[in-house]
C-alpha positions in Angstrom: 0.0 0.0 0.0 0.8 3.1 -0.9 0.2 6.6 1.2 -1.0 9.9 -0.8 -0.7 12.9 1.5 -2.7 15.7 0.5 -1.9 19.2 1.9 -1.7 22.3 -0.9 -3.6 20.1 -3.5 -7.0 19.7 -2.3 -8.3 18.5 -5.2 -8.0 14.7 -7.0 -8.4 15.9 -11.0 -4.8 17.2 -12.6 -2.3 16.2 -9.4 0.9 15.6 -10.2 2.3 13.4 -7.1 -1.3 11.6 -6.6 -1.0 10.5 -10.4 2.2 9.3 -9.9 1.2 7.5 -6.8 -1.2 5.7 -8.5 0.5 4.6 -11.3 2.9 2.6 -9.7 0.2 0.4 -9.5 0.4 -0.2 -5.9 -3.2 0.6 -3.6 -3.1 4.3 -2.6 -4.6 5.4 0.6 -5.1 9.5 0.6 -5.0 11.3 3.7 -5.1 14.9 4.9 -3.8 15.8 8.4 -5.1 18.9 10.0 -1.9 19.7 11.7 -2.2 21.1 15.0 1.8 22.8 14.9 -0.3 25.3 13.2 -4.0 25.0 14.2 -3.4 25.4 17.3 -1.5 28.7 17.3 -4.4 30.3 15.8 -5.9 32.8 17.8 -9.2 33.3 16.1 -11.7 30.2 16.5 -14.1 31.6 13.9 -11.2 31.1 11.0 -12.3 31.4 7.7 -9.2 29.5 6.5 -9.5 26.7 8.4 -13.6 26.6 7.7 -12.5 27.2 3.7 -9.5 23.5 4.4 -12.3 21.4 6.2 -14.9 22.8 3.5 -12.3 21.7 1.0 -11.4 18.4 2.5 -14.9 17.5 2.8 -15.3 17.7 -1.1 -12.1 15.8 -1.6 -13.1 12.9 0.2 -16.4 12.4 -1.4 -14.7 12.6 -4.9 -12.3 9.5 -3.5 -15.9 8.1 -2.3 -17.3 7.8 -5.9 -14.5 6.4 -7.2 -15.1 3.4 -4.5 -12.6 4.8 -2.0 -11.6 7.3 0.6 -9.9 10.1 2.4 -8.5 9.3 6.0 -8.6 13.4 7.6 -6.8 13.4 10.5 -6.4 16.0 13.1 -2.6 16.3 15.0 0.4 16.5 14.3 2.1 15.2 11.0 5.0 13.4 13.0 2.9 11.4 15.2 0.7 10.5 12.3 2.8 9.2 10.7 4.5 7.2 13.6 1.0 5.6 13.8 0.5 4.9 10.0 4.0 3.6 9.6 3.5 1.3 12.5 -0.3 0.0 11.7 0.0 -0.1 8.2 3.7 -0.1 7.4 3.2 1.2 3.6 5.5 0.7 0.9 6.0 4.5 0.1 4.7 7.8 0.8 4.4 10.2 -2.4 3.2 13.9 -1.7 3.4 17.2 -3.4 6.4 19.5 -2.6 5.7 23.0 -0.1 8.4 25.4 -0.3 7.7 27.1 2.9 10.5 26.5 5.7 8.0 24.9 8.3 6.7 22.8 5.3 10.4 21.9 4.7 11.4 21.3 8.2 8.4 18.6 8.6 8.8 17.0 5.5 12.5 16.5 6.4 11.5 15.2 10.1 8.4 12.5 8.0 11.1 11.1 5.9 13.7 10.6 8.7 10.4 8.8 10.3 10.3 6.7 7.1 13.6 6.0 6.7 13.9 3.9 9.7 11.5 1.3 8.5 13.3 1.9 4.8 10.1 3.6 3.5 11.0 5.9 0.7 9.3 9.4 0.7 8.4 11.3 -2.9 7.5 14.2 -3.7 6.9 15.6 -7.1 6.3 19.7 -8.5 2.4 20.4 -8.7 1.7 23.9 -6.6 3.9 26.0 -9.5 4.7 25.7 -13.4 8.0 26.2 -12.8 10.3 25.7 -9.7 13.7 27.6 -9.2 16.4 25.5 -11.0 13.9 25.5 -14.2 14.2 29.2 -15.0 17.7 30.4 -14.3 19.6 32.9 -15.9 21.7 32.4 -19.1 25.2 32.3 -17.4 23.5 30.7 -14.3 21.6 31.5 -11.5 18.2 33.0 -10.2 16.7 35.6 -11.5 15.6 38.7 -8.9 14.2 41.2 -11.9 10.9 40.4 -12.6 10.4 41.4 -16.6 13.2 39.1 -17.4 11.7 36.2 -15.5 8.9 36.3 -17.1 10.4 36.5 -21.1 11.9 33.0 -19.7 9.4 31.5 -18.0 7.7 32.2 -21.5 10.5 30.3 -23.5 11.2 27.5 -21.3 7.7 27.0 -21.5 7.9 26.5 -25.2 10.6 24.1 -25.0 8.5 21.0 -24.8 5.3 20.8 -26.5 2.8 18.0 -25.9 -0.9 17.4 -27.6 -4.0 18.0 -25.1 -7.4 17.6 -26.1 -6.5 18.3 -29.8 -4.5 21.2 -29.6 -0.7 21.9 -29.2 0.2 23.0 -25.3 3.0 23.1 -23.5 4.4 19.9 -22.1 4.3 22.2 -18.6 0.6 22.8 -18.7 -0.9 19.3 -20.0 -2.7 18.3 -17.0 -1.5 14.9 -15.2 -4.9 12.1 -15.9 -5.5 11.0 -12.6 -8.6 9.3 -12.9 -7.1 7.0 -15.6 -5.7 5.0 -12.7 -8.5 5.5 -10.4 -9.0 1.9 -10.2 -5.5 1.7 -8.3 -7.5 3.3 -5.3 -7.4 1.5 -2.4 -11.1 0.4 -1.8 -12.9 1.4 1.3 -16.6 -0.2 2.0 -17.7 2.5 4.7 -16.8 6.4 4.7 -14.0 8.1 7.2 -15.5 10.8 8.8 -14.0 14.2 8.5 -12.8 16.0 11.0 -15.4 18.8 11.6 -14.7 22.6 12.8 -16.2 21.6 16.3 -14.2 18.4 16.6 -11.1 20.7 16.3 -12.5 23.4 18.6 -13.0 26.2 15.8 -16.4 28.0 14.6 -18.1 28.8 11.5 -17.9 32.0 10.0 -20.6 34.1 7.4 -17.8 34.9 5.0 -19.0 33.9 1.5 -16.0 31.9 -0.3 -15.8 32.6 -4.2 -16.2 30.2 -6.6 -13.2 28.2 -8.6 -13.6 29.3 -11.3 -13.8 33.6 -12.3 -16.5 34.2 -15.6 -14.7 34.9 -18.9 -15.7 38.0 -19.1 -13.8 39.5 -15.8 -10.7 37.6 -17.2 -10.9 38.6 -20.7 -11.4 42.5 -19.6 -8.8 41.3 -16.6 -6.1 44.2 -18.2 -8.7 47.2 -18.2 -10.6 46.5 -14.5 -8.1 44.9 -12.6 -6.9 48.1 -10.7 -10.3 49.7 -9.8 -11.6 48.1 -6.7 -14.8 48.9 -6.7 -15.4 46.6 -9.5 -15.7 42.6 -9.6 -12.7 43.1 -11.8 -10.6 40.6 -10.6 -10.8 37.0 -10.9 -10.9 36.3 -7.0 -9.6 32.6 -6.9 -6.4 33.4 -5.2 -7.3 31.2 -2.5 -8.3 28.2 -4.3 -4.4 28.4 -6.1 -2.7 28.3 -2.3 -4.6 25.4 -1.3 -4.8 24.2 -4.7 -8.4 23.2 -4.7 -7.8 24.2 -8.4 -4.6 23.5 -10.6 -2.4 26.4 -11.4 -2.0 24.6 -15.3 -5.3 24.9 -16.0 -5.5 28.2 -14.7 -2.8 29.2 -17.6 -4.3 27.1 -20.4 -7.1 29.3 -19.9 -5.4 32.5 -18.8 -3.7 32.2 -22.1 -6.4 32.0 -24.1 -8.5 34.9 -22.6 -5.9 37.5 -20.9 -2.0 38.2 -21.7 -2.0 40.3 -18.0 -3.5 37.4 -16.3 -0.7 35.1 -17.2 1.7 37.6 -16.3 0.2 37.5 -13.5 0.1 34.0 -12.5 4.2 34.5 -13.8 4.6 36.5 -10.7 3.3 33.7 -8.0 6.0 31.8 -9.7 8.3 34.5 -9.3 8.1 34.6 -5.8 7.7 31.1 -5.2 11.3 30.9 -6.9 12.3 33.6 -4.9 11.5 32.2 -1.5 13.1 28.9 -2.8 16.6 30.9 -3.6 16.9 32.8 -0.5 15.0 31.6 2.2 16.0 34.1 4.7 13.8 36.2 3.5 11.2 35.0 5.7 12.4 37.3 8.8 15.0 39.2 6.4 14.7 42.1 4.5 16.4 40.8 0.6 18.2 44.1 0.4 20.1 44.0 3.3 20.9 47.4 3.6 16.9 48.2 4.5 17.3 46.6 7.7 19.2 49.5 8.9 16.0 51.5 8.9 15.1 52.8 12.3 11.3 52.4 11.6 9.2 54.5 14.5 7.2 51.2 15.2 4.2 53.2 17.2 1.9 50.6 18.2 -1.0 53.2 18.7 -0.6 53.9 14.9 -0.5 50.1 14.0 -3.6 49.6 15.6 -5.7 52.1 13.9 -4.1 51.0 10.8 -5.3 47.8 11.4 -8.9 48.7 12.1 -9.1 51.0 9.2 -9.3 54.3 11.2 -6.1 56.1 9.7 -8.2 59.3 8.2 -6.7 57.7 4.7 -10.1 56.7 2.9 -8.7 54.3 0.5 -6.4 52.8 3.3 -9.2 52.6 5.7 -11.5 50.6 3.3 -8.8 48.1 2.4 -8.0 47.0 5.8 -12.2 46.6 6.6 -12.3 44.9 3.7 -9.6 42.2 4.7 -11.3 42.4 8.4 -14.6 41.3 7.3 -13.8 39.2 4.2 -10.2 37.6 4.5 -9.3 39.3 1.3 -8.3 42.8 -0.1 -7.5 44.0 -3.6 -4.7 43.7 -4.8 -4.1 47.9 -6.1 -4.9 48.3 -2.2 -2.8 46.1 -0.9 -0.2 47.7 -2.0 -1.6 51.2 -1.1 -2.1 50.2 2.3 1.3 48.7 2.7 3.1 51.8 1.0 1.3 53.8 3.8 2.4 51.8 6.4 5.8 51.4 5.4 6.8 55.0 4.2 4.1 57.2 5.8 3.8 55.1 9.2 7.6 54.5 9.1 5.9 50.9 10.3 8.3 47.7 9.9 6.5 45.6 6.8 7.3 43.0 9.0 4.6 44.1 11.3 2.4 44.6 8.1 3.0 41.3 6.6 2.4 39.4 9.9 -0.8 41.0 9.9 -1.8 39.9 6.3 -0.5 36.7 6.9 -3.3 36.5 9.8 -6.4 37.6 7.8 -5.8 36.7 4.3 -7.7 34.0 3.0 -5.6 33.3 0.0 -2.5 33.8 2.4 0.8 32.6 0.7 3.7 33.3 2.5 6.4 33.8 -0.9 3.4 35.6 -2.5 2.9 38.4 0.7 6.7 38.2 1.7 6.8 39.2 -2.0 4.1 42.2 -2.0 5.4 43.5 1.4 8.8 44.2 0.4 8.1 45.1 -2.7 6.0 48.0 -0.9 9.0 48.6 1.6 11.7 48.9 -1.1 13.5 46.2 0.4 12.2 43.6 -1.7 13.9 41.9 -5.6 12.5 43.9 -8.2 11.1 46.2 -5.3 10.0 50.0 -6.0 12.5 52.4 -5.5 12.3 53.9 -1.5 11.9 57.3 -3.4 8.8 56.3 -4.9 5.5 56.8 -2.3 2.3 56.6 -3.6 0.1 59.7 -3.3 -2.7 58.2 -1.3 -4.7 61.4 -2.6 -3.8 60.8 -6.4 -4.2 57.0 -6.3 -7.8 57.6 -5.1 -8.3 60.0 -8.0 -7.4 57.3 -10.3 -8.9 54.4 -8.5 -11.9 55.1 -7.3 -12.9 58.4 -8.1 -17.1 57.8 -6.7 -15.3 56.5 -3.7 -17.4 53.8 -4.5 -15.3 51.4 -2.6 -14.9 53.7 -0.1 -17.9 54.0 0.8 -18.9 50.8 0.8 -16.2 49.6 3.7 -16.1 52.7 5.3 -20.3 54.0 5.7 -19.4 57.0 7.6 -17.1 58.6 5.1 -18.5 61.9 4.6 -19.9 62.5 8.4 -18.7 64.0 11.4 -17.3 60.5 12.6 -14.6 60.4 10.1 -11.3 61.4 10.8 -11.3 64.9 9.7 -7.2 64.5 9.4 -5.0 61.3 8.2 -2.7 60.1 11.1 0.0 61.3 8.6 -0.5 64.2 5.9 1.1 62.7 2.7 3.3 65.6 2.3 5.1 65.7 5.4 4.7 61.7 5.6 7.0 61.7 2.5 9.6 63.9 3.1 10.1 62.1 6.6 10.3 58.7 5.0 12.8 59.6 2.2 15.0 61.3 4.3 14.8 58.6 7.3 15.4 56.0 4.6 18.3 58.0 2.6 20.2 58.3 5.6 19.6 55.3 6.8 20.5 53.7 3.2 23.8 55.8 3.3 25.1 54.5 6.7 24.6 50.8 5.9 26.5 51.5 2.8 29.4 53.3 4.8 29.6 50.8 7.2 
């Protein structure tokens, strides 16, 4: 018997290491583990991400249960699940889908020294990207930290290998892995495996409405034109379903190709940073440009806070952060408004900023915010120059000029109750933060 372990693939259609799994021939058993090394750390209860996972595995396990089989969910921690499995069913092999993330790496590393004992190979195959780091280096060698130039060879390398799908010429990289060819390799279960539920692992339900898989044609094929004005379903929300991948990210470009150049470029950039966090892992607590963590950031937690809630007298900032308080999710043009502010006018550590997002976001991927955040901060690869701040004021003007978003997150806009000042005027916000950062820019490099 083989073991499948699902964890950013939540979905049996078009995966790469299940497919493999079952065409060795060999029985495969899927499971999911609920791990409690991060469940448990979770301060909110009423977790939209963890309702979204269970949501998710539920599905999961009754596609297994038409095919005449099952999912085994289990809640606790990966080690001492698989201690148990390796002892009760001792299984030939394990095969899973690679995580880049350090804790990801770390557990996978402790599994297969678990395995090893008992001479049980552990594999684990590319599925969550198109591309992983080694597979789009530079021309004399190496990664590449410039964005544009990624992506003109991500584009070629992807034309390197063509393959037939469905009666048309694609990509080797994007023709999707038949699963349910080998179905019948399934291990066979007569009764269902019950799922985990939110109560069982002490979390509550929440109201937040999940979007769909799959974005109409029409937002994607007008993607270029409405993806920057947020007051508009102009963007093709299913961010969340590509981190847990309840949907596969080759699919997504087949038909990103086909409808939207900008929403492939797009999907380039997730890529991008996944690559990124792969290169230079320290990035995680690390600012990429060194020299950025000589910045003496001001750090005021009373400012954090009402950044945080939305109450910075910034309009466009405000609605953004209500927006990801209520839903788990804020667009992307005011993502990186609202970090711009926090970094430059706030004089804020985007450390602070990104832990933040990382506890809200639905469609949370750490390479993907780690990314955005420094990008915002100027610390980032292929990050905006420190001298360039957006205009809070202007980027309104251009955004949402009916502060129709506005006023739709922030409903007393307009009245008394609204901040009739910002925390920081943008003028004098940006003339502190470029000379707090060219100074401290010129020490690092002196010293």
């Amino acid at each position: 018997m083989t073991i499948f372990w699902h964890r950013r693939d939540l979905r049996f259609t078009d995966n790469a290491g299940l497919y493999r799994a079952l065409k060795t021939g060999d029985p495969v058993l899927p499971i999911f583990i609920f791990d409690r090394n991060i469940l448990d750390k979770l301060p909110n209860k009423a977790d939209v991400r963890v309702e979204f996972i269970q949501r998710s595995v539920e599905e999961l396990a009754e596609a297994y249960r038409a095919h005449g089989s099952d999912l085994r969910a289990f809640y606790g921690k990966p080690i001492e699940v698989f201690a148990q499995l390796r002892d009760e069913l001792n299984p030939t092999a394990v095969y899973t889908n690679r995580d880049y993330e350090p804790y990801a790496i770390a557990r996978d590393l402790a599994v297969k020294e678990l395995l090893d004992e008992h001479d049980i190979p552990f594999r684990h195959f590319k599925d969550h990207v198109i591309f992983e780091s080694d597979e789009v280096q530079k021309q004399a060698g190496g990664p590449y930290t410039v964005y544009t130039p990624y992506m003109r060879r991500w584009k070629k390398t992807l034309d390197t290998r063509m393959s037939s799908f469905a009666g048309e010429k694609i990509s080797f990289y994007l023709k999707p892995y038949p699963t349910e060819t080998y179905a019948d390799n399934l291990l066979k279960e007569s009764s269902p495996h019950p799922v985990p539920t939110l109560a069982d692992m002490g979390f509550k339900p929440t109201d937040i409405e999940i979007p769909p898989k799959e974005a109409p044609a029409e937002v994607i094929e007008h993607y270029d034109k409405t993806r920057d004005f947020p007051g508009q379903e102009g963007t093709s929300r299913i961010s969340h379903h590509l981190r847990h991948g309840t949907v596969s990210v080759r699919a997504k470009v087949r038909r990103a190709m086909k409808l939207n150049e900008t929403f492939v470029k797009e999907l380039i950039w997730r890529d991008f940073y996944s690559n990124i966090l792969q290169e230079f892992p320290r990035v995680v607590n690390e600012s990429y440009r060194r020299e950025y963590d000589n910045i003496p950031w001001i750090n005021d937690e009373e400012q954090f806070e009402k950044w945080c809630e939305g109450k910075t007298g910034v309009p466009i900032v405000d609605a953004g952060m209500r927006q990801l308080n209520a839903i788990g999710w804020m667009h992307n043009r005011v993502r990186m408004i609202t970090a711009s502010y926090l970094t430059k006018h706030l004089l804020i550590d985007w450390r602070w900023g990104e832990g933040y997002f990382a506890d809200k976001l639905l469609d949370y991927e750490l390479a993907s915010n780690n990314g955005g955040w420094q990008w915002a901060a100027g610390s980032g690869v292929d990050a905006q120059p420190y001298f360039r701040i957006f205009n809070y004021e202007s980027q309104q003007r251009k955004f949402d000029k009916d502060y129709r978003y506005v006023k739709r997150w922030v409903p007393e806009y307009g009245t008394d109750k609204y901040p009739a000042e910002p925390l920081v005027e943008h003028k004098f916000g940006r003339e502190r933060a470029l000379r707090v950062y060219k100074e401290a820019l010129r020490e690092a490099r002196e010293t």
